[in-house]
N, C-alpha and C positions, 0 to 999 in steps of 0.2 A: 459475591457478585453484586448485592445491594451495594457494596460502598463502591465499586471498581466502575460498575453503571456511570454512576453519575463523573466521574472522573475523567473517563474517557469519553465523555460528552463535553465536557470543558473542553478539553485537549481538542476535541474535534472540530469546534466552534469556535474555535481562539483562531483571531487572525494571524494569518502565515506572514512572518514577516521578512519583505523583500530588499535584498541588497540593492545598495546605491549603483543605482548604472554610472559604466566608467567616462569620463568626459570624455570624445573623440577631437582630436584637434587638426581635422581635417581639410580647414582657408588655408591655404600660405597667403601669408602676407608680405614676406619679404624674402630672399635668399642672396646669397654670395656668394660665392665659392673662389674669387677673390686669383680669377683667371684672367682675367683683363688687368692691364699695368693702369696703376692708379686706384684710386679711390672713385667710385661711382657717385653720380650727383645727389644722388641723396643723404649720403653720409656726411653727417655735423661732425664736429670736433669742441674740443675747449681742453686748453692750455696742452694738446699733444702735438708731438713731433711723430706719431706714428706714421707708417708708410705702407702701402703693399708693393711686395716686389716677390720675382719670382714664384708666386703660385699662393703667398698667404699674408695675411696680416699682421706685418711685427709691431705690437705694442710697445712703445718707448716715451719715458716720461724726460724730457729733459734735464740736464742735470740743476740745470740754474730755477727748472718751475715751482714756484709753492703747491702743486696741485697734482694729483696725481693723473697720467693722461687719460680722457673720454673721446669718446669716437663712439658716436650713438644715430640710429635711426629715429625720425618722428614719425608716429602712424594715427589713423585714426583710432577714436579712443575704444579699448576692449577692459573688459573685466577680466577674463579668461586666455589664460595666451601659455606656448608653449616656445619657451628658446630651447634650439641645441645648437653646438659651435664644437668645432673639435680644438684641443689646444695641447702646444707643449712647451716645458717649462725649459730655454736652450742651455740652459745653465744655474748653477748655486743663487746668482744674483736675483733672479723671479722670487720676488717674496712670495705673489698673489695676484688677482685681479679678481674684481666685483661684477658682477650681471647685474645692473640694474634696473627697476621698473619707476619708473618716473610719471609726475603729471604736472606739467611746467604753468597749467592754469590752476593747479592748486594752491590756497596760498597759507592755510595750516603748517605747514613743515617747510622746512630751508631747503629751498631751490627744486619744490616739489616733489620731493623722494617719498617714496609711497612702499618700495621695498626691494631689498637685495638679497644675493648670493655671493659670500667672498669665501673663492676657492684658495688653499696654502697646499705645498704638497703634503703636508700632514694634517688640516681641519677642512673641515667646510661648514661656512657660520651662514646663519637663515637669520635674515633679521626685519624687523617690521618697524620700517622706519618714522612711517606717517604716525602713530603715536607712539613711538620710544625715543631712540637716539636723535632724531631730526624734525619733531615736535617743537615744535617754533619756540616754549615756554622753556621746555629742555635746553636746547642748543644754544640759547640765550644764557641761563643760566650755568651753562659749562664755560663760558668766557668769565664768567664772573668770581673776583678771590675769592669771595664764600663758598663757588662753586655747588654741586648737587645738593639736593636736603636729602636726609636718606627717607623719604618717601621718593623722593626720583629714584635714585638706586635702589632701593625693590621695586619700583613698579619696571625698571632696566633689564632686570634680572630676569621678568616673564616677557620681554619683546624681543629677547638674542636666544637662537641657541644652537651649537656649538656639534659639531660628529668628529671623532679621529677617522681620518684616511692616510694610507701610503701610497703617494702616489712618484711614478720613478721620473726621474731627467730624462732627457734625450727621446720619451715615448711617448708618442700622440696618443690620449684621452678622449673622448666623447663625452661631454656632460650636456645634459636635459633637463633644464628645469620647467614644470609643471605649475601654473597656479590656477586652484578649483576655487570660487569662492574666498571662505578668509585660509586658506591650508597651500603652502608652499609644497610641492614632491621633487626632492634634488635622488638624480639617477650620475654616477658615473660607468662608462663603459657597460652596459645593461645592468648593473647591480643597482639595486635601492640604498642612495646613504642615510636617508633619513626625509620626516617632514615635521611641520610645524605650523600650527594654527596661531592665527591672532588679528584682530578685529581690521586692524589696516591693511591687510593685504587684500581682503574684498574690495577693496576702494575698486569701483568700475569704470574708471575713465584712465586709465593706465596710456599714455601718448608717448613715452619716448622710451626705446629700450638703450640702454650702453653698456661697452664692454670698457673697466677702467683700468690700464694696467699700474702694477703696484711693486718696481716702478719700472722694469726693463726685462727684456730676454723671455717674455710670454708670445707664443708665435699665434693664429688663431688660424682655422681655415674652416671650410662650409657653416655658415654662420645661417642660421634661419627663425624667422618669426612666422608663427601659426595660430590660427584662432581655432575655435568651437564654431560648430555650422549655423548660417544664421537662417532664423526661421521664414 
């Protein structure tokens, strides 16, 4: 009992330690459902030919564009934001499309990209753009013969990363992506695919989200942006 005493006085007096409360992403900020013929006034574009018609949003990248198509909202600026968009792939030719989080007044990284989600029917890649791939010193140097030093490519290697998914043709998906802080959380159809921390995606002024498609035959409907409650 002398040695058990004091032991379970530790234990007793040791602080309890409390799990991180979950973020609630309860603002909307923005929704569509992409019922009304046309595009809504607040939807941007660059270099797309996408359209809404009957009841959703077909992504289409022209065949002649350098770029793959964007069609994005601007909001005021959040830290914390939740998209969901339901999407389906109409065909073989859908390679993909990216959710992205953007801040068109940052001027660190090429054309503000702060961070994405590019979903394939078989990956979903989490990437942290503001210092990895689009890091103004990086993307610079990927135009260049010399191209990467490989201290870029290892520091590349911890800003991507990468989940297998199967996901089918012809069947509408739900995907949710989550940003806490610096931690990405990608959900398909209620299942968790995975998350990924890393310093850029805290960035707190986050202003433009877009859906880019990669390059044709991704359809999208109920598209929505959401914040954390403000104080």
């Amino acid at each position: 009992m002398k040695i058990l005493v004091p032991l379970f006085l530790a234990c007793a007096l040791a602080p309890i330690a409390r799990a991180a409360e979950p973020v609630s992403y309860g603002r909307l900020i923005f929704a569509d459902d992409f019922k009304a013929d046309g595009f809504g006034k607040r939807w941007g574009h660059y270099k797309s030919s996408s359209v809404v018609k009957e009841g959703v949003l077909v992504g289409t990248t022209a065949p002649t564009s350098d770029h793959s198509a964007v069609d994005n909202i601007v909001i005021a600026p959040e830290r914390d934001l939740e998209v969901s968009v339901k999407f389906k792939y109409v065909s073989d030719k859908a390679k993909s499309f990216n959710v992205w989080f953007d801040d068109k007044t940052y001027k660190g990284s090429h054309a503000g990209h702060i961070c994405n989600v590019n979903v394939s029917p078989t990956a979903v890649q989490i990437g942290d753009a503001k210092t990895g791939n689009f890091k103004n010193e990086i993307y610079e140097r990927k135009k260049l013969p010399t191209g990467l030093t490989a201290e870029d490519k290892a520091l590349l290697k911890t800003k991507n990363k990468s989940f297998p998914v199967k996901l089918t043709l012809q069947d509408w998906h739900t995907l949710v992506i989550q940003t806490k802080g610096d931690e990405i959380e990608v959900n398909i159809d209620g299942q968790q695919v995975g998350s990924f921390k890393s310093e850029g995606v805290a960035h707190d002024s986050k202003t433009l989200i877009s859906l880019t498609t990669n390059t044709v035959d991704v359809h999208y409907d109920d598209f929505s942006i959401k914040g954390v409650a403000k104080p």
